[in-house]
Each structure stands twice: as C-alpha cells, then as structure tokens.
C-alpha positions as CSV (number, residue, x, y, z in Angstrom):
1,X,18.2,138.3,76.7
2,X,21.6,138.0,79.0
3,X,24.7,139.0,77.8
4,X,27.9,137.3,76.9
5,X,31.3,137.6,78.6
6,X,33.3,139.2,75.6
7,X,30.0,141.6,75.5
8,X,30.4,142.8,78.7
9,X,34.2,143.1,78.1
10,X,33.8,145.8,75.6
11,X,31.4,147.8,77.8
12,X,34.3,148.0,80.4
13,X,37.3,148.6,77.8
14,X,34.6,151.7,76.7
15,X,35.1,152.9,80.2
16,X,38.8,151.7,80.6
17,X,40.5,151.3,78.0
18,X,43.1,148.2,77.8
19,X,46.1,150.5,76.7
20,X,46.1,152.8,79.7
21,X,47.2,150.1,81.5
22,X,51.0,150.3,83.0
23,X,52.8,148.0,81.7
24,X,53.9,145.9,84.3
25,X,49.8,145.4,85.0
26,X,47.9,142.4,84.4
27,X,44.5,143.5,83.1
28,X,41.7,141.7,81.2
29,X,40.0,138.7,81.5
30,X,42.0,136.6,84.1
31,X,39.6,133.3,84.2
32,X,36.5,132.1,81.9
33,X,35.4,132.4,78.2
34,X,34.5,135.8,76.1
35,X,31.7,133.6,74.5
36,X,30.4,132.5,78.0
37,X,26.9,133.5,79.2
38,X,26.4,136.2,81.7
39,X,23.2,136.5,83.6
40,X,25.2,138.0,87.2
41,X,28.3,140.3,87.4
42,X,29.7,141.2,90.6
43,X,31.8,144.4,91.4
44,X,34.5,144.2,93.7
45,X,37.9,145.4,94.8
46,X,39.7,142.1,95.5
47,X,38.8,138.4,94.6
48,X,39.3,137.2,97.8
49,X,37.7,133.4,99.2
50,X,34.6,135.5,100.7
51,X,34.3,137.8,97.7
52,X,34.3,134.4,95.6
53,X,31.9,132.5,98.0
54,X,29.7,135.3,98.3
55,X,29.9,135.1,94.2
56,X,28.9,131.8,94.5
57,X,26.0,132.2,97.2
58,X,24.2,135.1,94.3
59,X,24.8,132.7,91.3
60,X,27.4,135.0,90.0
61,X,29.2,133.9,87.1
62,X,31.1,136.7,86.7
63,X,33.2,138.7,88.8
64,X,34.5,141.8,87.8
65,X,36.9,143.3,90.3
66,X,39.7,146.0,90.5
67,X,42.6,144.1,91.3
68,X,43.9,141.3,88.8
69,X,43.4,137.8,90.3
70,X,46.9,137.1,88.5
71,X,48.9,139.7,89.5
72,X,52.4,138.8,89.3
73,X,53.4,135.7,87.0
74,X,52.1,132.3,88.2
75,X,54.1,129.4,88.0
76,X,51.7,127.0,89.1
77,X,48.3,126.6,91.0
78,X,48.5,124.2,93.6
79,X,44.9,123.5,95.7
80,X,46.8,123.6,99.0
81,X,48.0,126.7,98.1
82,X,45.6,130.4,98.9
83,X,45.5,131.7,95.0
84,X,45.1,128.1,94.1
85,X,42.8,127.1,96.3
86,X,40.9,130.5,95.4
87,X,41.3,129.2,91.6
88,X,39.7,125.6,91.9
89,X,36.9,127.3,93.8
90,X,36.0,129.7,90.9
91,X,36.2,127.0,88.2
92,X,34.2,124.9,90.4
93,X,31.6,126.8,90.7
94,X,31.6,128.3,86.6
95,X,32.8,132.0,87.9
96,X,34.5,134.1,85.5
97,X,37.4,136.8,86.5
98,X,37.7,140.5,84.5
99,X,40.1,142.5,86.2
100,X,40.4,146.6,84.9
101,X,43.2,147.9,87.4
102,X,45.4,150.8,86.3
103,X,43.3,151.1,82.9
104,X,40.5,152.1,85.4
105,X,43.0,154.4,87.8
106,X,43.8,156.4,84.9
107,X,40.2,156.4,82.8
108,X,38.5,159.6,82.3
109,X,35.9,158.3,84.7
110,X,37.8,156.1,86.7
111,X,39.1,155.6,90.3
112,X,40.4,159.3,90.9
113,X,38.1,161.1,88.9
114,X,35.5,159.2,91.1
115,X,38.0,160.2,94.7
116,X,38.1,163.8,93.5
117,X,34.4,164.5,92.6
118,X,33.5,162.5,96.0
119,X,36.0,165.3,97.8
120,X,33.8,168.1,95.8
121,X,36.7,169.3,94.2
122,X,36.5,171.4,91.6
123,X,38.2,172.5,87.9
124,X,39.5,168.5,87.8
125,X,42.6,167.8,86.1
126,X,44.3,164.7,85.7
127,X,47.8,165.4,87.7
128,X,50.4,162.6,85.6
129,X,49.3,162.8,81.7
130,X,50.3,159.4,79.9
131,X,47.8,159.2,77.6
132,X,45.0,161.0,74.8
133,X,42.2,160.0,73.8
134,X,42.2,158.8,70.1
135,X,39.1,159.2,67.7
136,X,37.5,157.8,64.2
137,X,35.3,159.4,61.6
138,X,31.9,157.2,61.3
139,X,30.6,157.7,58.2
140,X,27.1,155.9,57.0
141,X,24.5,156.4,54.7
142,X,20.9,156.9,55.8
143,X,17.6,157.4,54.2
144,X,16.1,160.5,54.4
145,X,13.1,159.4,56.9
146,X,15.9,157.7,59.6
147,X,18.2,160.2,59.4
148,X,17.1,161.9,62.6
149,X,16.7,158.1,64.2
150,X,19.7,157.2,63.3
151,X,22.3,160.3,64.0
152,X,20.4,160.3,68.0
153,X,21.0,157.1,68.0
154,X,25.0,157.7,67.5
155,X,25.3,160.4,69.5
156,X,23.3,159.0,72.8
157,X,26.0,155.8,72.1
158,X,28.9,158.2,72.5
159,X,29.5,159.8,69.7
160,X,29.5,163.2,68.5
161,X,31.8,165.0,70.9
162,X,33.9,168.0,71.0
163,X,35.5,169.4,73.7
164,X,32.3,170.7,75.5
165,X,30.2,170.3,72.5
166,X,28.1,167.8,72.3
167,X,25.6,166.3,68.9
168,X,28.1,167.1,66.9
169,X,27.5,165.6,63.4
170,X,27.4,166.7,59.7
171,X,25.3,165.3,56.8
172,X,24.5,166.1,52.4
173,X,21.7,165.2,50.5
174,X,22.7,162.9,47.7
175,X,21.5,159.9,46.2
176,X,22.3,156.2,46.9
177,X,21.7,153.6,44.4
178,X,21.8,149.6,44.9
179,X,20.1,146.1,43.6
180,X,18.2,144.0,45.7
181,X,19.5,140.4,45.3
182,X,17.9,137.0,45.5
183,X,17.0,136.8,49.1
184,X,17.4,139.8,49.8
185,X,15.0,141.5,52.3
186,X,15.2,145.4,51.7
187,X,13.6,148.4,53.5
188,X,13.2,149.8,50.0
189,X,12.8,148.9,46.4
190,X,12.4,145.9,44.9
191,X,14.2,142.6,44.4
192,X,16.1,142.3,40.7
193,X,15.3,146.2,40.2
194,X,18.1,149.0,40.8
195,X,16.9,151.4,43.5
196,X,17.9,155.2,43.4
197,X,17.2,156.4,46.7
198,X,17.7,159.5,48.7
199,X,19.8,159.8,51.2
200,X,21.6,161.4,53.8
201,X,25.8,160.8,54.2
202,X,25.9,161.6,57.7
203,X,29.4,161.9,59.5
204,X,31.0,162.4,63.2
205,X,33.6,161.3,65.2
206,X,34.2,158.6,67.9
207,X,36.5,158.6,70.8
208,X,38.5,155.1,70.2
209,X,36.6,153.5,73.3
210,X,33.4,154.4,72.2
211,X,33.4,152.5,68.5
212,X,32.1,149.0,69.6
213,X,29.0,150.5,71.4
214,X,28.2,153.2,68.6
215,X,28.3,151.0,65.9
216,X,26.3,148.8,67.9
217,X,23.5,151.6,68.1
218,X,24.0,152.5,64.4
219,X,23.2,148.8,63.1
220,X,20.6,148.9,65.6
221,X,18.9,152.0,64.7
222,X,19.5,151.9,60.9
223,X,16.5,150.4,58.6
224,X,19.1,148.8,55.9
225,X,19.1,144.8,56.0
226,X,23.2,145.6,55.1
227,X,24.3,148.9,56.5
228,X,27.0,150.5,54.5
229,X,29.4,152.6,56.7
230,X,33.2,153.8,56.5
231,X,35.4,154.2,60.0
232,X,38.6,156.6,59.6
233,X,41.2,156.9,62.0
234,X,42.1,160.3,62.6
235,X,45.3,162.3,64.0
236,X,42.9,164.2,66.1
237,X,44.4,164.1,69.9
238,X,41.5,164.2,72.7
239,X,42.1,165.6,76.5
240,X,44.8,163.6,78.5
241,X,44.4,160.8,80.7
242,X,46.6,159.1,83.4
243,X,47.0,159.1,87.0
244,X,45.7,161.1,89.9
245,X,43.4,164.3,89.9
246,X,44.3,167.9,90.6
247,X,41.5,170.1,91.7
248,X,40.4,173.0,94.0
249,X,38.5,173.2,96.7
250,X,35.1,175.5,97.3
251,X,37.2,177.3,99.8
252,X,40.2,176.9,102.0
253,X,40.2,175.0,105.2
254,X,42.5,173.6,107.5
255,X,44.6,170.8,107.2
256,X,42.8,169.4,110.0
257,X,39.3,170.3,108.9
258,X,39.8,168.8,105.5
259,X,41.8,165.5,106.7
260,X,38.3,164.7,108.6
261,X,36.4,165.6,106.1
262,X,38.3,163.2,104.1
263,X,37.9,160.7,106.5
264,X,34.3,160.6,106.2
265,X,33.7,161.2,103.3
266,X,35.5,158.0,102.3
267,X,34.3,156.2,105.7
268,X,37.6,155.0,106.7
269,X,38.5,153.8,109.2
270,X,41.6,156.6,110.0
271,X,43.4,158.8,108.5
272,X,47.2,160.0,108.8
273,X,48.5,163.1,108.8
274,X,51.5,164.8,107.3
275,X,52.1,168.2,107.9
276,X,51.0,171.5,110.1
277,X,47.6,170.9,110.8
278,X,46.5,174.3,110.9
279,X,47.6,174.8,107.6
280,X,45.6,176.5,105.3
281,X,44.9,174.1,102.4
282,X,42.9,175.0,98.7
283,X,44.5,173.7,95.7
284,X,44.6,169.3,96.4
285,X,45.8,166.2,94.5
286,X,43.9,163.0,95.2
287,X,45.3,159.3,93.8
288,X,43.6,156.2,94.7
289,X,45.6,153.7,96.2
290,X,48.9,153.6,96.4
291,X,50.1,157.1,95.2
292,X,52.9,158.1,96.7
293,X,54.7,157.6,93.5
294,X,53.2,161.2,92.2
295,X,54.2,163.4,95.2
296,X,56.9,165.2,93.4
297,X,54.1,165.8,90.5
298,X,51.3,167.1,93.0
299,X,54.1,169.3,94.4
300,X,54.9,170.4,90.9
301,X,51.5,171.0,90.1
302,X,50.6,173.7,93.0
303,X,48.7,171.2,95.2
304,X,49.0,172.0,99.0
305,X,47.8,168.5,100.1
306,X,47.9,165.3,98.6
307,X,45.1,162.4,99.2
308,X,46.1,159.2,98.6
309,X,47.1,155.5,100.7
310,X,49.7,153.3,101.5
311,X,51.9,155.8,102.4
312,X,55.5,154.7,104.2
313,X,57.4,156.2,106.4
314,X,60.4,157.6,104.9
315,X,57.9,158.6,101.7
316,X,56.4,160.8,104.6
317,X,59.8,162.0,104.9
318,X,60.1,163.2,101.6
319,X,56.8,164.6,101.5
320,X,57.7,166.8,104.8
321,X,60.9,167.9,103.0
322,X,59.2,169.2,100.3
323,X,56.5,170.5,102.0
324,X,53.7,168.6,100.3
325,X,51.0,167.9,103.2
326,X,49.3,164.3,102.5
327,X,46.8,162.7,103.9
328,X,47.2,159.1,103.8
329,X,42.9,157.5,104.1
330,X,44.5,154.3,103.0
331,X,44.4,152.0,99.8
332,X,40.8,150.2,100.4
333,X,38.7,153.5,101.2
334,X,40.3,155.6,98.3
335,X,39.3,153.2,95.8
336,X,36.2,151.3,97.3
337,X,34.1,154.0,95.9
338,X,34.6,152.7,92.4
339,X,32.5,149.8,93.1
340,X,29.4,151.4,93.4
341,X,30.2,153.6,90.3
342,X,30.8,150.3,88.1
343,X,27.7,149.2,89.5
344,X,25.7,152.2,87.8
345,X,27.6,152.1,84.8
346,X,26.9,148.6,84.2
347,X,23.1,149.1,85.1
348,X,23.1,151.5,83.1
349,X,25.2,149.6,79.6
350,X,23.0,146.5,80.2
351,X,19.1,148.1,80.5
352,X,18.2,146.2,77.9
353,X,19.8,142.8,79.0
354,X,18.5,140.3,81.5
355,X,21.6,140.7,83.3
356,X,22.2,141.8,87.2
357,X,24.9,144.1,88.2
358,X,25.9,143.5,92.0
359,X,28.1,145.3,94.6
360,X,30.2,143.1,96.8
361,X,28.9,143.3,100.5
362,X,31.7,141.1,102.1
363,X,34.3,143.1,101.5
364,X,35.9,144.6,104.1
365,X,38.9,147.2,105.1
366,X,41.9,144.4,106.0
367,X,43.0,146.7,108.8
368,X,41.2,147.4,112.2
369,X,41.6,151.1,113.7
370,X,41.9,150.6,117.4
C-alpha cells in the first residue's frame, strides 16, 4: 500500500519539527496536496531544473529537499522566468515539493548532529539552545493478554523515554466495563450484554514529535474495534535543541591535520583556513551551512575551531580577532550528508509501504576548485 503526501509529512515533522523553524524560514509543503499519493520520494538539497528532471526521469512524485523552493515571498511565477519555469515543470509533470530547512538544522537528529557525528566528535552538544523538547502522557486501556503487545508496540514507535532510559512505561490491574452495540464487532463479550473485563491502564510519555506515529502503533497494535485512550500535555521540558554542535575530539591534532581530515571526510572540494595552522585543536563547533552567525557562541562555548561554510571575508576578520580558528568546507558539503540520512530514515518510517525513498544523484557542488 503507498503512502499519502500528508502521511509522509508527519514522518518528517517527527524528525523536524515545524516549530524549530526560524522565523523568517519557509518550511513545509511548498507545492502539491497532503491527500496526494506517494509511491517515489526524492531527497535532495536544492530543487534545481536537473534535480526536478531527474525527479521526473524516476517517476517521482515527490520531492523532498532541504532548501524551500519558495524561499523569499513570490510575487508572481512567470514561465520565462528560472523559479517559474522550475514551477510549470513540477506541476507538469504531478511532482510535489516538502521543504524541512532550519527545522532540520536544528532537529535532534538533523543537519549538525549528522556533520558532528560524521567528524567523530564526541560528548555532542547543541552550541545555540532555542528550543526543548515538549512531551504528553498516553494513557490507554489494554486487556490483560495485549498488554505486552501493545506497550512494545509504543515504545518501538517512540515512546517511553527518559533521559537515557528507555521502555519506560507504568501500568494497574483494574477492571473495564462496556456494551457491545448493534453492529458492533468486539474482541470480547457479547453484543447487547455489559462486559466486565480485565485490564491493564498502561501509561508513558511522548516527546511532542513522536504522537502521530505512536498512536499510530497503539491503534495498530491494540485488539479493541474502538480504542479508548487519554493524551495529557505535560510541563515536562526535554534536552535543548537549536543550531550547531559542540563536541570533542578523540585527541588533539593540528589545525592543519584536522582541516584535511575535514576535507575528506565531507569530500569537498576545498577547504579554507583561518588561523595558525599548527595549532593544536580538541574542543570543535560544527554548523552546517552558513554558520558564521554563531562564531561568537562557539567562542563562548570553549571551541578551538569552528566548522561551518559560507564564510566572508571580514567574518574571517572577526573570527581572527577573537581567536576562533574556522574552517570554512563550504555550504553544499556541510549539509549534503543529510541526504543520505533522510534517505534511511524514510526507508526505515515506510518498511511497510510500497513507497521508494531516493537520493538525488545530479546534484552537484555549484563551485569548481581549480
């Protein structure tokens, strides 16, 4: 059975939540239907006329890339026009547009938690806090003989965690009691006859991005034709989450020695360099993309080095005045290695759906290193 778009949505808002987003952002669906079929997704960074032709070649009908297709506000679409142009030739050819931008940078699994593990860093900490994690109390009502079913059910959804705990759920014995209607189908008792039955109240808590998927496993899982459960916000606060990663490396190196192993690590193209080279460097900051906006924060933070892209020249400046050594890999190959992560992720959401998950393979780094 394939998926639909507005399916597919809430597997990626699971990973990246809407709300992290900045607020001058553009996330979400840019183009296309929530109740729209989906039988191909493909990952990318960019919707660019290659990336969309290359949809079109793989009967893609969705494309799910990293930077919004509508970035800025638009006015109007004329063909003659690139983003136009672009436009025409997704509608023509039925392709839908999700874009997850700076929801995904600042996800607990997202762009630099993906740049910092790929670095081998270690003890990773998000460097710029903007948000925590919000949960709910589940609370359902199971039948003694599904109680084990149904409580691994929740938990292997997403549920049940604290801190470094996982499974964590409570349940009491009691007794439910109900009447089977006209028409009704139930697991137990009978139709026109009130049932006592026992049962397990079983309980635990959901991180906010988790809900859609746990309660899709608990209606699953449960044997009830109607499912009786309570959700409960709760004041409870989770770890942080926002932009860049702090972390330490194995041991200390060079600047040199670790702004080439940066460089292919990533497989960019080039790399550039602020600061003494034979520096000794340990404690590092990564932020995919652009990043240069969090200098002062790595600084702040103890980092020796900061990886990131897009860096200008008097920002280099500043970052040799305060003696924060960067190293600039650039925006594409600091956040290309999301791609293949969605890619997993998505595989791994939609096992049970006839639907394909596909890395772009024509995109490219726009610059050339001579």
């Amino acid at each position: 059975m394939a998926a639909n778009c507005g399916e597919i949505i809430a597997i990626m808002e699971a990973l990246a939540p809407p709300e992290l987003a900045a607020g001058w952002d553009n996330v979400g669906l840019m183009l296309g239907s929530p109740e729209a079929e989906v039988r191909r997704v493909l990952v990318c960074l960019d919707v660019t006329p290659s990336v969309a032709a290359e949809a079109a070649a793989r009967a893609v009908n969705l494309i799910i890339s990293h930077h919004p297709l509508f970035f800025r506000p638009v006015k109007n679409l004329r063909f003659d026009e690139p983003l136009g142009d672009l436009v025409r030739r997704l509608l023509q050819d039925n392709i839908m547009v999700y874009s997850a931008h700076t929801n995904l940078d600042s996800a607990d699994l997202g762009v630099s938690y993906h740049l910092a593990s790929r670095l081998e860093l270690e003890d990773i900490r998000v460097l710029v806090p903007t948000h925590r994690e919000k949960y709910y109390k589940l609370v359902t009502f199971v039948p003694e003989d599904h109680e084990k079913v149904v409580r691994e059910a929740l938990t292997r959804a997403g549920a049940g965690w604290i801190g470094n705990y996982s499974d964590c759920t409570f349940r009491v014995a009691g007794t439910g009691t109900f009447m089977p209607l006209a028409g009704t189908r139930p697991y137990t008792g009978e139709e026109g006859k009130l049932a006592e039955v026992k049962e397990y109240r079983l309980e635990t808590i959901i991180p906010t991005g988790r809900l859609p998927e746990v309660l899709r496993a608990l209606l699953k899982a449960h044997p009830y034709e109607e499912v009786a459960y309570d959700v409960y916000p709760l004041a409870n606060e989770g770890p942080a989450q926002g932009i860049g990663r702090t972390g330490v490396l194995p041991q200390a190196v060079t600047l040199e020695e670790f702004a080439l192993r940066v460089k292919e690590s990533l497989g960019a193209g080039r790399v550039n360099l602020v600061g003494d080279r034979e520096r000794k460097v340990k404690r590092v900051a990564v932020c995919g993309g652009a990043g240069s906006d969090v200098m002062a924060a790595a600084r702040d933070a103890g980092a020796e080095v900061l990886v990131t892209g897009d860096l200008k020249y008097h920002e280099a400046r500043t970052a040799q005045a305060m003696g924060l050594a960067v190293v600039d890999a650039g925006h594409f190959a600091t956040e290309r290695l999301i791609v293949p992560a969605l890619v997993t992720y998505l595989q791994e959401q939609l096992q049970e759906r006839e639907v394909m998950v596909l890395a772009s393979q024509q995109e490219q780094e726009p610059w050339y290193a001579l």
